[in-house]
C-alpha positions as CSV (number, residue, x, y, z in Angstrom):
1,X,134.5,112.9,103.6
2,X,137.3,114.3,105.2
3,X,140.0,113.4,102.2
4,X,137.7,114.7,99.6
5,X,137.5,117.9,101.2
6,X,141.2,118.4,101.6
7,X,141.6,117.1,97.9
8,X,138.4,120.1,97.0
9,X,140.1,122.7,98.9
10,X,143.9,121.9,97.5
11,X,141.3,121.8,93.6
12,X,140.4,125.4,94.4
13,X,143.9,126.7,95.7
14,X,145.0,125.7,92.0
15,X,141.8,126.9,89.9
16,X,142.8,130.3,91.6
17,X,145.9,130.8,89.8
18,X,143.7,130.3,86.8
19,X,141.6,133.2,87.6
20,X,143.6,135.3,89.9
21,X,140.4,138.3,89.8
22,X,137.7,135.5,90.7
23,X,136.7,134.4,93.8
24,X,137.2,131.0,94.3
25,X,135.5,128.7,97.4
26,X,134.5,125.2,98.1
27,X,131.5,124.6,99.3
28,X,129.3,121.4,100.0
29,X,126.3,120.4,98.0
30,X,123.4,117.7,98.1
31,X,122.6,116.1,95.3
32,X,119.8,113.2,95.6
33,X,121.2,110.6,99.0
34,X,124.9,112.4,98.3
35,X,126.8,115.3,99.8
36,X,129.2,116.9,96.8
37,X,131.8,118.9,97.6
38,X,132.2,121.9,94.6
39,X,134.7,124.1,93.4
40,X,133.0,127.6,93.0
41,X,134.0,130.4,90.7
42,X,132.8,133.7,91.0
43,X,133.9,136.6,88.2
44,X,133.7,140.3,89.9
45,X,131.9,141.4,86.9
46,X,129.1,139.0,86.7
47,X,128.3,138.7,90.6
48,X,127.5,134.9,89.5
49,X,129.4,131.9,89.2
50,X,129.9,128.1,88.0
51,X,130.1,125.2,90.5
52,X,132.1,122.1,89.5
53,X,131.5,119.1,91.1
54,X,134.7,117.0,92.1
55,X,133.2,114.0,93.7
56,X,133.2,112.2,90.2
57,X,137.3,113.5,89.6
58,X,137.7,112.2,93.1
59,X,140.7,110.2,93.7
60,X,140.7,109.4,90.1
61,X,142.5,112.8,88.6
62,X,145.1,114.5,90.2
63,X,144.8,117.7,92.3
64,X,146.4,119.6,89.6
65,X,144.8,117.6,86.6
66,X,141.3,118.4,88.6
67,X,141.7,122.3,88.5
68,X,142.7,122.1,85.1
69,X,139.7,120.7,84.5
70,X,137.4,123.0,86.1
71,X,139.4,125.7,84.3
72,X,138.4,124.2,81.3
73,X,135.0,124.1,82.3
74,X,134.7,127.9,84.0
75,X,136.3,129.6,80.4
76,X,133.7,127.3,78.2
77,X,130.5,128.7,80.6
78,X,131.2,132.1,80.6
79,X,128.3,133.0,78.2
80,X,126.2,130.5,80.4
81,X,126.9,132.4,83.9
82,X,125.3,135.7,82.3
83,X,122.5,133.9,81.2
84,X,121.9,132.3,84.6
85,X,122.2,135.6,85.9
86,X,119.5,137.1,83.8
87,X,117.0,134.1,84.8
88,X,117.5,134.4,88.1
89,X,116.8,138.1,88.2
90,X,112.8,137.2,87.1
91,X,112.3,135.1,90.5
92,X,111.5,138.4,92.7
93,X,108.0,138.1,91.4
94,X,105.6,134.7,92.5
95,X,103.1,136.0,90.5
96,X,105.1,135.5,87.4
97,X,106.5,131.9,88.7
98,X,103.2,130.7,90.2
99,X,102.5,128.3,87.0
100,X,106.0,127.1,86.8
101,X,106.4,125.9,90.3
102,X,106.8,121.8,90.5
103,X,107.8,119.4,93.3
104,X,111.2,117.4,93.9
105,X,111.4,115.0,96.3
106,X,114.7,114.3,98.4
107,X,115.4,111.3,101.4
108,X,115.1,113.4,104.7
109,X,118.4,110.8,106.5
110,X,120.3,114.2,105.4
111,X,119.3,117.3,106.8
112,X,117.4,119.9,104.1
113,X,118.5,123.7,104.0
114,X,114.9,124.2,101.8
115,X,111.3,124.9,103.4
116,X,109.8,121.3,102.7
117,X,107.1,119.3,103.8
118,X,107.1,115.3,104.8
119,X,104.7,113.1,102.4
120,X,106.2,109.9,104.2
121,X,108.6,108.9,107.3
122,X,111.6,109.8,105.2
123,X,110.4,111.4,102.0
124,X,110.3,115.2,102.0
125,X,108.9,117.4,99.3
126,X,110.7,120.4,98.2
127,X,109.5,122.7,95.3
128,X,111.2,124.3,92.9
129,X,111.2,126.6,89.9
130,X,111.2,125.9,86.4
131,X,113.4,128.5,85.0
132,X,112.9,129.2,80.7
133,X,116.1,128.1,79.1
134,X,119.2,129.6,79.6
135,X,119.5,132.1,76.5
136,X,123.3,131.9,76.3
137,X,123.4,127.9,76.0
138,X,120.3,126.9,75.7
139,X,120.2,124.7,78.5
140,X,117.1,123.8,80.7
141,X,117.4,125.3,84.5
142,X,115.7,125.2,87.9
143,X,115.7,126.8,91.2
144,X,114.9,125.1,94.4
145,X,112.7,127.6,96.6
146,X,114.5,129.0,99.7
147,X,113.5,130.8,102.9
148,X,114.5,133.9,101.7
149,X,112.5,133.1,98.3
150,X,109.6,132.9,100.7
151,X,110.2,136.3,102.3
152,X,110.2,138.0,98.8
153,X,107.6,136.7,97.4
154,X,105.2,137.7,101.2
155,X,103.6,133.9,100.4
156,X,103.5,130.7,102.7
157,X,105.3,127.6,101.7
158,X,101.9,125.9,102.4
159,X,100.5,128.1,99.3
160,X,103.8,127.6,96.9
161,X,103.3,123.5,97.5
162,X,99.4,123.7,96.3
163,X,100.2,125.4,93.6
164,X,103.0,123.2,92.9
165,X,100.2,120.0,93.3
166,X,98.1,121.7,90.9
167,X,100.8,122.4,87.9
168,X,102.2,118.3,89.0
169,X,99.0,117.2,88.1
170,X,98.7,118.6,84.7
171,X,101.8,116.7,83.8
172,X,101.6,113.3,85.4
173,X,102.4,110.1,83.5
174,X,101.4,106.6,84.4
175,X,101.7,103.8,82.1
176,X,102.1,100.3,82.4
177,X,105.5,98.5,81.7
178,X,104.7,96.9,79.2
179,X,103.7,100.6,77.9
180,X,107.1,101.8,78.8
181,X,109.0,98.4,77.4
182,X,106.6,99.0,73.9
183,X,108.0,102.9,74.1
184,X,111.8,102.3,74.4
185,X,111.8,99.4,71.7
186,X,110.1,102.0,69.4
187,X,112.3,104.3,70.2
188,X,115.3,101.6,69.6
189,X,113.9,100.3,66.4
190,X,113.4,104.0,65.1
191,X,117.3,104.9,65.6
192,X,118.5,101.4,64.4
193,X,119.9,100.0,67.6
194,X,117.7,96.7,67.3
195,X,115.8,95.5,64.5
196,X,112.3,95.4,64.3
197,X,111.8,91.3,64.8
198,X,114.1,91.7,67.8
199,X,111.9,94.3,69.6
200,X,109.2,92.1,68.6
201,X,110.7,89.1,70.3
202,X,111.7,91.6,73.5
203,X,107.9,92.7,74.1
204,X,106.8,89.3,73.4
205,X,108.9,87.7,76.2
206,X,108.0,90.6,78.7
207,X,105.0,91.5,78.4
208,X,102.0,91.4,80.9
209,X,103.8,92.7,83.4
210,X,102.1,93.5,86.8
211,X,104.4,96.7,87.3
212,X,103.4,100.4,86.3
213,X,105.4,103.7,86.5
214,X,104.6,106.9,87.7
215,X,107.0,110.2,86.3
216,X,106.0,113.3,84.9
217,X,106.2,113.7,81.1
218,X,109.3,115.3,80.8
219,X,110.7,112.0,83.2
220,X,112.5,114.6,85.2
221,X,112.3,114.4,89.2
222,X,109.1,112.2,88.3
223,X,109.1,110.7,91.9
224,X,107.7,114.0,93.2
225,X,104.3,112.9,92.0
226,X,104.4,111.3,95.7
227,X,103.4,114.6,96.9
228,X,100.6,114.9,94.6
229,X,97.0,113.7,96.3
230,X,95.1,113.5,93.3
231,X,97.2,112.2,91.1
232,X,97.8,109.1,93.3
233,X,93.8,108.8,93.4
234,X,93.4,109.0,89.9
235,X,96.3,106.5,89.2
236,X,95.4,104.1,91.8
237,X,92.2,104.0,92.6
238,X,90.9,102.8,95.9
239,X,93.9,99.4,95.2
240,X,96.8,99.7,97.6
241,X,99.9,99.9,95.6
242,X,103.2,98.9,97.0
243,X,105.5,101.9,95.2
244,X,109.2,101.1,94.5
245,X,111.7,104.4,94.5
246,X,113.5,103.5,90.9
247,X,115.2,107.3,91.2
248,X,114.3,110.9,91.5
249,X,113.0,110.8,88.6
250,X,110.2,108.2,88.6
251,X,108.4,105.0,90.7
252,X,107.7,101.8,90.3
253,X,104.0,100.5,91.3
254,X,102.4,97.1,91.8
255,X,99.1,96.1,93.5
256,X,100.0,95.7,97.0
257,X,100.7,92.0,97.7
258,X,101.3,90.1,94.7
259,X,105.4,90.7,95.7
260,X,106.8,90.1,99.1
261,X,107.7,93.3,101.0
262,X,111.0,92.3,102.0
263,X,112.3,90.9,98.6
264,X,111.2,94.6,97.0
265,X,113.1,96.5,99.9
266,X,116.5,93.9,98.7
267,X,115.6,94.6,95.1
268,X,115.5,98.2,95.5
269,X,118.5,98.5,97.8
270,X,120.2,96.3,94.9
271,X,119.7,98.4,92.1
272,X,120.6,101.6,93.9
273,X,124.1,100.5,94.9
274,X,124.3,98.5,90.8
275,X,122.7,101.3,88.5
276,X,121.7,104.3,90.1
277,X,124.1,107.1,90.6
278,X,124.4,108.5,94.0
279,X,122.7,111.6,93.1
280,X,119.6,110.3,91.1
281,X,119.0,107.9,94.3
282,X,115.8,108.3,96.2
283,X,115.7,106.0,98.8
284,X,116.5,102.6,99.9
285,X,112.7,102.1,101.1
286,X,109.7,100.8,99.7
287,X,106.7,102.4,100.3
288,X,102.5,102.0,100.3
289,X,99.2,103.8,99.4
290,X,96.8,103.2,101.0
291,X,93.4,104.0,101.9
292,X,94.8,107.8,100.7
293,X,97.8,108.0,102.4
294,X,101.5,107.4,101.6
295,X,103.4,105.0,104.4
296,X,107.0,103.8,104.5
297,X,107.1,99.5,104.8
């Protein structure tokens, strides 16, 4: 940690002669298990800046290469830092936010600078807004809810999280794999990446699966339907579940017993070190529902 926040610091010395009128800073960011150190760049006229992550140029680019790189970044967001500037000027009122407020979920090993609430022994839920897209670029954006959020808007965490249960539950998805699997060949057959006879073969060979996810329909920080009492009723029933932390973004569930505990928690350590980046990781854990409530294993 220490060398990539020398190599961050010596990133920013250099982006400043790029921008001699900005203000330029490092500063430390968590994204999903991961602490990223950024390279922030502030313009005097917007009062708003961009943050470039340097974890992922980290030791592969030069010092020098790295800040030419954020440079490049910083002059092709400029239209984007207005925008975000606009949005974020339309979170002073709740009442206006209320029906766009949705729930993340982040591993509580690292310490969390957001009000939050725990749904498990290491899961914490942490809501957010769902900003309209950025006008400039187009882009999607959210905002996690702060403290000071909280003190703006003169409403409880405690309120912000029901209403962020209710709004989760209108967009829950829970399919079977072999729902999913059908989906994605569809998908593959429709832009020519497999033939049709091949996908045939593929859900053939795969299917009756035992496993089902759980996301939201956009399939973005899915997993936070943890948080989300009714959903997990109307998904599951009164069967336990043993629930499998594939990402942020969504969960894999199976009726509790028919896989042994210990070869999931190996199987789920396994694929977060093989194919899940740092930051889309959830946790390392398995988990189960049961009789209403959501236990670490």
């Amino acid at each position: 940690m220490k060398e990539i926040k020398k190599y961050a610091e010596e990133v920013a010395t250099l982006v400043k002669d790029y921008f001699p009128e900005a203000k330029v800073n490092v500063i430390e960011v968590r994204k999903g298990r991961t602490i990223c150190n950024q390279v922030s760049v502030i313009d005097p006229e917007e009062s708003a800046g961009i943050n470039v992550t340097l974890n992922h140029f980290f030791p592969l680019l030069s010092a020098e290469n790295a800040a030419e790189k954020v440079a490049e970044v910083v002059r092709n967001h400029k239209e984007q830092v207005s925008g975000l500037q606009s949005l974020l000027g339309n979170l002073s009122s709740y009442r206006s936010l209320s029906s766009k407020i949705y729930i993340r979920l982040y591993s509580s090993e690292m310490s969390i600078e957001y009000p939050y609430k725990m749904i498990a022994e290491d899961l914490a839920a942490v809501c957010y807004v769902e900003l309209d897209s950025c006008p400039e670029s187009g882009e999607s954006m959210t905002a996690n809810v702060t403290h000071a959020m909280l003190n703006v808007w003169g409403v409880s965490f405690e309120t912000v999280l029901e209403d962020a249960r209710d709004n989760m539950e209108k967009k829950y998805d829970y399919r079977s794999m072999d729902a999913v699997m059908k989906e994605i060949m569809d998908n593959m057959v429709k832009s020519e990446m497999i033939s049709e006879e091949a996908a045939e073969l593929t859900l053939k060979a795969g299917m009756s699966s035992p496993l089902s996810v759980l996301t939201n329909k956009e399939k973005v920080f899915g997993a936070g339907m943890l948080a989300v009492p009714e959903v997990l009723k109307k998904a599951f029933g009164s069967m336990p579940q043993l629930i499998l932390p594939s990402s942020i973004h969504e969960v894999i569930t199976m009726p509790y017993g028919i896989f042994p505990v210990e070869e999931a928690k190996e199987m789920v350590r396994d694929v977060n070190a093989e194919q899940v980046e740092p930051d889309e990781q959830l946790s390392d854990s398995v988990y189960i529902y049961i009789n209403g409530e959501l236990k670490k294993l």
